[in-house]
The first five atom37 places (N, CA, C, CB, O) and aatype in JSON, in Angstrom:
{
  "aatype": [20, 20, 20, 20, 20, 20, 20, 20, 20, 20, 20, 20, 20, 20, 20, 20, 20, 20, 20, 20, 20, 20, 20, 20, 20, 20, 20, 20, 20, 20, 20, 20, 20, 20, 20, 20, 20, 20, 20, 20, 20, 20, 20, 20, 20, 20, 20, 20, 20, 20, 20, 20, 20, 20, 20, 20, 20, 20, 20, 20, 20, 20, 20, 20, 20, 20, 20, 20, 20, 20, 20, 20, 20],
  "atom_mask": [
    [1, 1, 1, 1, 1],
    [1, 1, 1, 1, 1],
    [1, 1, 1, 1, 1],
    [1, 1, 1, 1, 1],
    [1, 1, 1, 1, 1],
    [1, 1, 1, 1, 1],
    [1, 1, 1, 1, 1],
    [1, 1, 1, 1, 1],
    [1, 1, 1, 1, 1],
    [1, 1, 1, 1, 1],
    [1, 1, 1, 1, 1],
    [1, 1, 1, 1, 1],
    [1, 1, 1, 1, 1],
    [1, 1, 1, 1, 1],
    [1, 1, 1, 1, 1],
    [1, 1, 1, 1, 1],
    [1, 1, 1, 1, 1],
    [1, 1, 1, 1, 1],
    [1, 1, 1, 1, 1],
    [1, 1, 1, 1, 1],
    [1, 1, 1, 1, 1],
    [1, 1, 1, 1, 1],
    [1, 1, 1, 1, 1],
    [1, 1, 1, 1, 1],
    [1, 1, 1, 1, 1],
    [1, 1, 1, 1, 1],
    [1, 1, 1, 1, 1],
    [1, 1, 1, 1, 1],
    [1, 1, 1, 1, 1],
    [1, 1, 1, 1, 1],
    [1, 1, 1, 1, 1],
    [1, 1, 1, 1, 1],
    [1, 1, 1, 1, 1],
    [1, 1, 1, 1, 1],
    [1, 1, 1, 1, 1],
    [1, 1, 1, 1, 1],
    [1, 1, 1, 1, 1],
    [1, 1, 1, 1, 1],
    [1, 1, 1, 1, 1],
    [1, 1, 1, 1, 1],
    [1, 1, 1, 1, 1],
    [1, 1, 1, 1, 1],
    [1, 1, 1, 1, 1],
    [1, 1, 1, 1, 1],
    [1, 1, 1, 1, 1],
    [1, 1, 1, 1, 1],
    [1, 1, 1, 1, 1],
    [1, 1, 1, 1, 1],
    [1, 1, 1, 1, 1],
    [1, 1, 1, 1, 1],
    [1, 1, 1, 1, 1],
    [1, 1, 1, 1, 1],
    [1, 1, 1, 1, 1],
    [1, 1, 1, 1, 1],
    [1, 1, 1, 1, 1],
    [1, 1, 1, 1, 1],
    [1, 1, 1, 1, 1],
    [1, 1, 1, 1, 1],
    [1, 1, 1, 1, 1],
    [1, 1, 1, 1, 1],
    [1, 1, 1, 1, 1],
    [1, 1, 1, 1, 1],
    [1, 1, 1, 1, 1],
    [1, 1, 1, 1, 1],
    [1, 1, 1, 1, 1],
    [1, 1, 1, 1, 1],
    [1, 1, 1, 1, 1],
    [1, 1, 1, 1, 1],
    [1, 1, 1, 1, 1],
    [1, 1, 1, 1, 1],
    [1, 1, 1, 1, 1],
    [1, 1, 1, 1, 1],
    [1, 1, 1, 1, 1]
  ],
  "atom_positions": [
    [[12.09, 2.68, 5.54], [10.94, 2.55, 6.41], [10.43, 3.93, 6.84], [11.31, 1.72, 7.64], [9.23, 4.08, 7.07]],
    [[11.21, 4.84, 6.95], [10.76, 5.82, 7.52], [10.52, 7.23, 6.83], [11.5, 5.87, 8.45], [10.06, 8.31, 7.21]],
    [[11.11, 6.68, 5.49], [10.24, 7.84, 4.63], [8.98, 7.53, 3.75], [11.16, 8.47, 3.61], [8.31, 8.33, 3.09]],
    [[8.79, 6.1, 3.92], [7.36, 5.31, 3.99], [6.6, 6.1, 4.68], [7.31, 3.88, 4.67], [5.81, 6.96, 4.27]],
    [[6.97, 5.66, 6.2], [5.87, 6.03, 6.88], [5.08, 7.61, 6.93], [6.29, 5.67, 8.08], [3.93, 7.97, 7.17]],
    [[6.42, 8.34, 6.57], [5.78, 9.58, 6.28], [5.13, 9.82, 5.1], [6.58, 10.48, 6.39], [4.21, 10.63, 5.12]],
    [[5.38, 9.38, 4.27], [4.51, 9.74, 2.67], [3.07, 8.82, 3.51], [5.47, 8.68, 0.52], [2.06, 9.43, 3.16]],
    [[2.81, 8.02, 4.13], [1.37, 7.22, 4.16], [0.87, 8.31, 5.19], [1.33, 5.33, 4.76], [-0.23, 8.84, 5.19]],
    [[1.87, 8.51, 6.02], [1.13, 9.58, 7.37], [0.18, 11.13, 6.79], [2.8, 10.33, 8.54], [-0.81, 11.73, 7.2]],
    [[1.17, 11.33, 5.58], [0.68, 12.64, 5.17], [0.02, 12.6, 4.15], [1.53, 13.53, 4.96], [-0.38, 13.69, 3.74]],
    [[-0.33, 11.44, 3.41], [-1.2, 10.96, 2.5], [-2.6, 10.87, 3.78], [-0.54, 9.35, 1.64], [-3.49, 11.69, 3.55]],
    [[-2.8, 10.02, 4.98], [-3.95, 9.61, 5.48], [-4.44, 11.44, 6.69], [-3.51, 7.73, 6.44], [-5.49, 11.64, 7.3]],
    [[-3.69, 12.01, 6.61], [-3.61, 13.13, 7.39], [-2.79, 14.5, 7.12], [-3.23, 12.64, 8.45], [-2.15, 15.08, 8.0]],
    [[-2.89, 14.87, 5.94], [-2.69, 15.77, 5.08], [-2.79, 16.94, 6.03], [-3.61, 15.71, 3.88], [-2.0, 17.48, 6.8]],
    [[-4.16, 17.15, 5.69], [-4.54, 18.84, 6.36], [-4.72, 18.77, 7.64], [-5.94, 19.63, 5.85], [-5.26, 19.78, 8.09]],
    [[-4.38, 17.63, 8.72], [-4.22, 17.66, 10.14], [-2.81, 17.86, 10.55], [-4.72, 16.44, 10.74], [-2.46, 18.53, 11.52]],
    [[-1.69, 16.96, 9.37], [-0.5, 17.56, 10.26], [0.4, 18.85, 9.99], [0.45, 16.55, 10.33], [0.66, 19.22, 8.85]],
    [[0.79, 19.39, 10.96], [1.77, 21.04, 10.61], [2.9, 20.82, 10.04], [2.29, 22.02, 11.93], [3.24, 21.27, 8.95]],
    [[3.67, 20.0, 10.89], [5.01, 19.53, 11.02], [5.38, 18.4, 11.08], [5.51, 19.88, 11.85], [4.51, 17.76, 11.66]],
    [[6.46, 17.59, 10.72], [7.0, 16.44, 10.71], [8.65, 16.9, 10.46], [6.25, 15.46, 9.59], [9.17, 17.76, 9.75]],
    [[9.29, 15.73, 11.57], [10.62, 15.77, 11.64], [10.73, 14.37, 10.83], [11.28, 15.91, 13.21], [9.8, 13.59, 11.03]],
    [[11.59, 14.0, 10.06], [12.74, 12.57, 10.21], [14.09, 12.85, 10.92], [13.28, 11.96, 8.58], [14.88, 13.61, 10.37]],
    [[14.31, 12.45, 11.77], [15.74, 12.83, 11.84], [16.81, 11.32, 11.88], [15.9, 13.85, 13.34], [16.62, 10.35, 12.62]],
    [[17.56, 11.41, 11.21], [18.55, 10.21, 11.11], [19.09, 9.65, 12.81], [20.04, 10.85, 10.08], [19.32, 10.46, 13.71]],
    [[19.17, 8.75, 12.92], [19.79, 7.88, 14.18], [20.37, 6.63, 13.78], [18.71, 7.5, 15.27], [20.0, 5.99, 12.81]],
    [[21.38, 6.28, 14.62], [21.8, 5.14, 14.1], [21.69, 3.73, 14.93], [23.09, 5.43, 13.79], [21.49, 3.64, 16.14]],
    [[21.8, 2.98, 14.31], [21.4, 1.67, 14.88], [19.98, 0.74, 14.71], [21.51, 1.95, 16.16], [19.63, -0.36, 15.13]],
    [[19.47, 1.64, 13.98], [18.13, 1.1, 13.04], [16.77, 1.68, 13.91], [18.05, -0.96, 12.92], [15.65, 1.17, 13.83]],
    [[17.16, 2.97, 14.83], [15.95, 3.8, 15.54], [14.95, 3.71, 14.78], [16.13, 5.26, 15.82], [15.03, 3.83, 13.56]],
    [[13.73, 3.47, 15.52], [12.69, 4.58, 14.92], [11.28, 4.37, 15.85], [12.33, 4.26, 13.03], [10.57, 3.41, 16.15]],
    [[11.27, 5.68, 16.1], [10.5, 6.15, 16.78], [9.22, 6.88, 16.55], [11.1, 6.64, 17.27], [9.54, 7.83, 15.84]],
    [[7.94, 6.93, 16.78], [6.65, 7.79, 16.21], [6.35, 8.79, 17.84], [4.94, 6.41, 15.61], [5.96, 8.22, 18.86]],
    [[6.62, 10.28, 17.78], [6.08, 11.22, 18.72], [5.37, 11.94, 17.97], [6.96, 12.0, 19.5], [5.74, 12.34, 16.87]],
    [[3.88, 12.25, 18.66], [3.0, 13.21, 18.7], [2.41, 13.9, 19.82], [2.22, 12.82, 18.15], [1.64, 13.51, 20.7]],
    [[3.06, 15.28, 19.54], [2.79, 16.25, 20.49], [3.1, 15.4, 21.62], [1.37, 16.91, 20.45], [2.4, 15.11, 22.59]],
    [[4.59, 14.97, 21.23], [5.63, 15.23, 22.75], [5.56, 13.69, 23.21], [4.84, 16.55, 24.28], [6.51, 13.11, 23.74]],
    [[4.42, 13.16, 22.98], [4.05, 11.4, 23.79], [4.54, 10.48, 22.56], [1.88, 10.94, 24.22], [4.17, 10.47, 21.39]],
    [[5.63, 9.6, 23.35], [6.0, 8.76, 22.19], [4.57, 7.45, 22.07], [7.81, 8.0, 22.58], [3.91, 6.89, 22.95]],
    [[4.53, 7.36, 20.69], [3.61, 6.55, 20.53], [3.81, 4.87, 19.68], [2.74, 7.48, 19.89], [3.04, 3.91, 19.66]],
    [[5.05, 5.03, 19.11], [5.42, 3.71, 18.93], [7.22, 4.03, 18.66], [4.41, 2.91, 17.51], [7.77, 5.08, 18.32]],
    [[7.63, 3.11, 18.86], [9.02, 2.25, 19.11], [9.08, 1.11, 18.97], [9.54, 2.25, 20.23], [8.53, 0.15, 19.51]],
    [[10.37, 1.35, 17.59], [10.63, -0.16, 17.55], [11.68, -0.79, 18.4], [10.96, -0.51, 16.23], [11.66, -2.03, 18.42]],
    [[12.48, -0.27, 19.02], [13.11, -0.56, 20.35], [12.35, -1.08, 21.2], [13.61, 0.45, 20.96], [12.68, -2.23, 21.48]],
    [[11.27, -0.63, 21.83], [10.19, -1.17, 22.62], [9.42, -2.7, 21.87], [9.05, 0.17, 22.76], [9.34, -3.78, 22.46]],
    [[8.93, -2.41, 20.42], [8.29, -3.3, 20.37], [9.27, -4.77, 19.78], [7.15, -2.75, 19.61], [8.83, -5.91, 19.64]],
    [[10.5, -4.35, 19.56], [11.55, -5.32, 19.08], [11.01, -5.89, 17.41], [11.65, -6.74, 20.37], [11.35, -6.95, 16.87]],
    [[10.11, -4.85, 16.86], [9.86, -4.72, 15.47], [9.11, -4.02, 14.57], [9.63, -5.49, 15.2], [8.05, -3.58, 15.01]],
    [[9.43, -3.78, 13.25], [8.85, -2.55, 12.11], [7.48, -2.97, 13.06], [8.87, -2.86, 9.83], [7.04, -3.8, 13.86]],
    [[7.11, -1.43, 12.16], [5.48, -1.42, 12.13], [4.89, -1.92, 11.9], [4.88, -0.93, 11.77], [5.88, -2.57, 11.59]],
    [[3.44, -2.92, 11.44], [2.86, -3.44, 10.69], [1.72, -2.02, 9.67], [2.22, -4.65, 11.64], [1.41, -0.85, 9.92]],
    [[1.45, -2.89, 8.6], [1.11, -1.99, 7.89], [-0.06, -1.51, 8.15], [1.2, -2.27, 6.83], [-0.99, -2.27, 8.39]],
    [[-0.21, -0.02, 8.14], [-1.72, 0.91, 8.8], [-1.7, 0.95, 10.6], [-3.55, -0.18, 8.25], [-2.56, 1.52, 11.27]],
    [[-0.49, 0.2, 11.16], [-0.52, 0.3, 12.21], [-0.35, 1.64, 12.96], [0.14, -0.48, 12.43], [-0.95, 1.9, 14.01]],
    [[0.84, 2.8, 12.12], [1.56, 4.06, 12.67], [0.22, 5.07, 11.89], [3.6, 4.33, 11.98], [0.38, 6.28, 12.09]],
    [[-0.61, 4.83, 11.35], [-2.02, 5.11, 10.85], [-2.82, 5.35, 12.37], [-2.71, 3.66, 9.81], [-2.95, 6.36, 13.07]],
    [[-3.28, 3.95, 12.51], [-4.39, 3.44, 13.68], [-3.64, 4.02, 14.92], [-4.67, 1.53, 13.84], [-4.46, 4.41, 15.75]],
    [[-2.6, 4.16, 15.23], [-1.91, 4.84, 16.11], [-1.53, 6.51, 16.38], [-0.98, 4.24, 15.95], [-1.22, 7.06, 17.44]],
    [[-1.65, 6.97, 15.28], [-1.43, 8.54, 14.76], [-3.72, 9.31, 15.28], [-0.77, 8.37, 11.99], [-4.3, 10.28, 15.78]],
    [[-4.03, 7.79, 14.59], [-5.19, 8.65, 14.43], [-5.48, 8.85, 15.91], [-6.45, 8.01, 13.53], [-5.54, 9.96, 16.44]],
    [[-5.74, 7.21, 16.79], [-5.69, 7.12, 18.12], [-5.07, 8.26, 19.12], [-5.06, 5.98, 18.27], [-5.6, 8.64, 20.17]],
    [[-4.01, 8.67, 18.65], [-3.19, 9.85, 19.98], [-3.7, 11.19, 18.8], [-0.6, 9.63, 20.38], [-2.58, 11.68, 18.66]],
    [[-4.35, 11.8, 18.16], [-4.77, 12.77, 17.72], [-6.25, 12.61, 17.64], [-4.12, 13.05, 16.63], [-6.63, 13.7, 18.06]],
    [[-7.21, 11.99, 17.4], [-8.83, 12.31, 17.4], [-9.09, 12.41, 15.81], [-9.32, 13.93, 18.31], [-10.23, 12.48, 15.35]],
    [[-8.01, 12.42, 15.07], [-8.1, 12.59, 13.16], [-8.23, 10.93, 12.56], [-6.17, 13.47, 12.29], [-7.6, 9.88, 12.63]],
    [[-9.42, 11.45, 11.98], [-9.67, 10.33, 10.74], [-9.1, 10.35, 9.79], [-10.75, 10.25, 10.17], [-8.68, 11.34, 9.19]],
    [[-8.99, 9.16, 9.5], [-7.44, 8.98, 8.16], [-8.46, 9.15, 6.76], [-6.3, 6.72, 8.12], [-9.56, 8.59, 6.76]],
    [[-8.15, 9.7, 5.98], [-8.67, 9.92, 4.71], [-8.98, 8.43, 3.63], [-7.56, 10.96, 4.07], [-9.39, 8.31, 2.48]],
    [[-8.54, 7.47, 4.68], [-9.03, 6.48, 3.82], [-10.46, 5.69, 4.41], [-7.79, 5.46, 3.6], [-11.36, 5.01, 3.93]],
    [[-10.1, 6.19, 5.68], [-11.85, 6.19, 6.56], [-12.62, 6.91, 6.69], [-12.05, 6.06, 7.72], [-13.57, 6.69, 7.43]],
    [[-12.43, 8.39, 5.8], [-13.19, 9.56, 5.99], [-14.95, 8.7, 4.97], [-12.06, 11.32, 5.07], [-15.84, 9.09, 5.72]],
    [[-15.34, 8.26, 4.34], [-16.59, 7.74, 3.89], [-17.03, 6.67, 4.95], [-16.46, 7.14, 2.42], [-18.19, 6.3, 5.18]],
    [[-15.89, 6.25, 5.53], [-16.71, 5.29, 6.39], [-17.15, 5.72, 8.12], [-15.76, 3.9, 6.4], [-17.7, 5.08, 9.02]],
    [[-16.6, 7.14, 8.03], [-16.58, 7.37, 9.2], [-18.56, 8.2, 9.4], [-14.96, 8.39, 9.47], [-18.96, 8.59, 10.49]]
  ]
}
């Protein structure tokens, strides 16, 4: 799941992001922070992401259009 989410994150936001951590945790963590504000948890939400959701959420707490909405934007 979570090296998914990064190949789609840096596929839809390439030349917006600097840095990206994965870091391993156990117990089936996973967490999305940008610039410091957590923005999704599956602890919180008691499940995976849905798909384009950590997208619509990335773009939402940054102001970046995802490259698959850049023509429609």
């Amino acid at each position: 799941m979570a090296a998914r989410a990064a190949e789609d994150l840096f596929t839809e936001f390439k030349s917006g992001i600097e840095s990206m951590k994965l870091i391993a945790a156990g117990g089936g963590r996973f967490e999305v922070v940008v610039d410091g504000d957590l923005i999704y948890s599956k602890a919180e939400t008691g499940r995976h992401a849905e798909e384009g959701e950590l997208v619509r959420l990335v773009a939402e707490a940054t102001g970046m259009v995802p490259k698959s909405m850049e023509a429609v934007a």
